[in-house]
C-alpha positions in Angstrom: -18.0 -20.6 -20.2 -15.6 -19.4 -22.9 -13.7 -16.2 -22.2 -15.3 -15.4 -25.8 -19.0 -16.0 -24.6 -18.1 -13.7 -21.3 -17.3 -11.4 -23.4 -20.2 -11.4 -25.6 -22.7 -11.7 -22.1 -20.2 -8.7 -20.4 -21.0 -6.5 -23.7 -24.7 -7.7 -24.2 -25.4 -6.7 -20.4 -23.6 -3.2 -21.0 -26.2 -2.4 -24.1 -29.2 -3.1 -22.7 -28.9 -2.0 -19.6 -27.6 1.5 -20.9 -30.7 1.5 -23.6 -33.0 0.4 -20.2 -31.7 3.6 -18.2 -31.9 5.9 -21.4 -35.1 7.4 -20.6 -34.5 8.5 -16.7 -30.9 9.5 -17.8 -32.6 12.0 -20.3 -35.4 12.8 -17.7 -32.1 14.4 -15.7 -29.7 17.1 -16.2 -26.0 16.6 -16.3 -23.8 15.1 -18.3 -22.3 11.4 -18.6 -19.0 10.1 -17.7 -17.5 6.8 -19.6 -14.8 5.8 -16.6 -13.0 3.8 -18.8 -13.2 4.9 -22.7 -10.9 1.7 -24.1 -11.7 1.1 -27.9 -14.7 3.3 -27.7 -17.8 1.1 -28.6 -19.5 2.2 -25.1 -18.8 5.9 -25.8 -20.2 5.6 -29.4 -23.3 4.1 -27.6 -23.6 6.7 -25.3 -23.8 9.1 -28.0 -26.5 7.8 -30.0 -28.4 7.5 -26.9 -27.7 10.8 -26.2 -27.4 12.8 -29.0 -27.4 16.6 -27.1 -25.1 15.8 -23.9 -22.2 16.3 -23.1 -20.2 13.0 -22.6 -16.9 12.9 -20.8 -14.7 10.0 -21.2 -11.7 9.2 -19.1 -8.9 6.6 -19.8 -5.2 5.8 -19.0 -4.4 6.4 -22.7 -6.0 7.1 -26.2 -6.5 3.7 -27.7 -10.0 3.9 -29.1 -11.2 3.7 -32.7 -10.9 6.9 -34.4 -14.6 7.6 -34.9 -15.2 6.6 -31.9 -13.1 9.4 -30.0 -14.5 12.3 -28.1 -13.4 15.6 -28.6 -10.2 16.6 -26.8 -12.2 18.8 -24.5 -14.2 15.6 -23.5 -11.2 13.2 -23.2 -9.3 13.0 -19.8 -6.2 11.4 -19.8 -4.4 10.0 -16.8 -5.2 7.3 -14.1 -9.0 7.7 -13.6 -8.9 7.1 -9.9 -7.2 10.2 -9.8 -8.7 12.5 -12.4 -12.1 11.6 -12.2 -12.0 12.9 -8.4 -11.8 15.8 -10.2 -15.7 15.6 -11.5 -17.0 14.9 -7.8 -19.8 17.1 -7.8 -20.3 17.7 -11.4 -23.9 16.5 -11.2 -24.0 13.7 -14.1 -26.7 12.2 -14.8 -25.1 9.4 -15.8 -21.9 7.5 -15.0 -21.0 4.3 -16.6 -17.4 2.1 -15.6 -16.6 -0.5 -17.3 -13.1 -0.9 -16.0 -12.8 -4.6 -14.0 -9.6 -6.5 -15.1 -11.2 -10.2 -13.9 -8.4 -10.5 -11.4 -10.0 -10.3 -7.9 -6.6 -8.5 -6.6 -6.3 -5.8 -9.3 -10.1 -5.2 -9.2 -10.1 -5.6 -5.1 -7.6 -2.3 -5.6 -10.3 -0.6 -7.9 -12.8 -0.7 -5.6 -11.3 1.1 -2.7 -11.4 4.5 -4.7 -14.4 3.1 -7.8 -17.8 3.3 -6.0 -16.7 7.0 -3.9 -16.1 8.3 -6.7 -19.5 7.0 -8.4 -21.3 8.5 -6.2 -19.6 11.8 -5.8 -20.4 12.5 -9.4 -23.6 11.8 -9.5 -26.7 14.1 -9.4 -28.7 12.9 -6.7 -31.5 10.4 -8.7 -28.5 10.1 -11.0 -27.6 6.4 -12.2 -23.9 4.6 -12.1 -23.9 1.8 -14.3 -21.2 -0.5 -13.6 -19.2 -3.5 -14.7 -18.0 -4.0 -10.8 -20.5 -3.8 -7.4 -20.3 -0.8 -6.1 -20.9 -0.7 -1.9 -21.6 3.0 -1.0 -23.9 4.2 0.8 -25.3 6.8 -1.0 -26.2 4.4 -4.0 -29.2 2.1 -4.2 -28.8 -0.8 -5.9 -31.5 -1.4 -9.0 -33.6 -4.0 -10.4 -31.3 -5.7 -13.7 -33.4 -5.6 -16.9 -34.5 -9.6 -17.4 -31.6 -10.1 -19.7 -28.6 -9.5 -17.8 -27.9 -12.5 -15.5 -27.6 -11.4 -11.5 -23.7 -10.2 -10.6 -23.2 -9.6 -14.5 -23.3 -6.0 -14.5 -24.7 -3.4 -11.7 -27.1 -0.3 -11.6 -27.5 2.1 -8.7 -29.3 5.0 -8.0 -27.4 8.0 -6.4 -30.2 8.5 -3.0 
């Protein structure tokens, strides 16, 4: 498969399992966290799904398309394993990461701080969408709507 058509399935995955989960993710309270803001087309997503939350977006560095930006009190800036450790226990209904490189090192290194920390800021029933598995115990693993492809993309459940 191209790099181009991974792309296109990665993306494709993202959307509809986001609109899937929009309906329990407004049955909660809390807000949502976009681990991972990048050019912003996630984060613009998440806000027409969810017109009246508050969405936080975290990111190394501001690189996203200029309508697509949160406002400066919803923008954290740093390295995300580190200032999203800050949210653990912020209740979110939602938390989406979208933040796998595709090398099984660099990702290998993600994952030893990604899932805690996806489940720490979590609401319990809340849902962590994720681009990466995420092995914790305190996360269920969901059922994939039909149209994302097995290992794609992940959703859990925070028990």
């Amino acid at each position: 498969m191209s790099r181009l058509d991974s792309f296109i399935r990665r993306l494709s995955a993202q959307r509809d399992i986001l609109n899937a989960v929009a309906d329990e993710v407004r049955a909660l309270d809390g807000p949502v966290l976009e681990l991972g803001l990048g050019n912003g087309r996630t984060f613009d997503h998440l806000r027409e799904l969810f017109p009246d939350r508050r969405i936080i977006a975290f990111d190394r560095a501001i690189n996203a398309y200029g309508p697509s930006m949160p406002t400066a009190s919803d923008l954290i800036l740093g390295e995300i394993k580190d200032t999203a450790t800050d949210f653990i226990g912020a209740g979110a209904s939602l938390a989406h990461a979208d933040i796998g490189t595709g090398y099984e090192d660099k990702d290998a290194v993600t994952l030893t701080w990604l899932p805690q920390t996806m489940a720490g800021v979590l609401v319990s029933g809340g849902l962590a969408v994720s681009g990466l598995p995420l092995d914790h115990s305190d996360l269920e693993a969901l059922p994939l709507p039909d149209s994302v492809k097995e290992g794609r993309y992940f959703i859990y459940r925070r028990k």
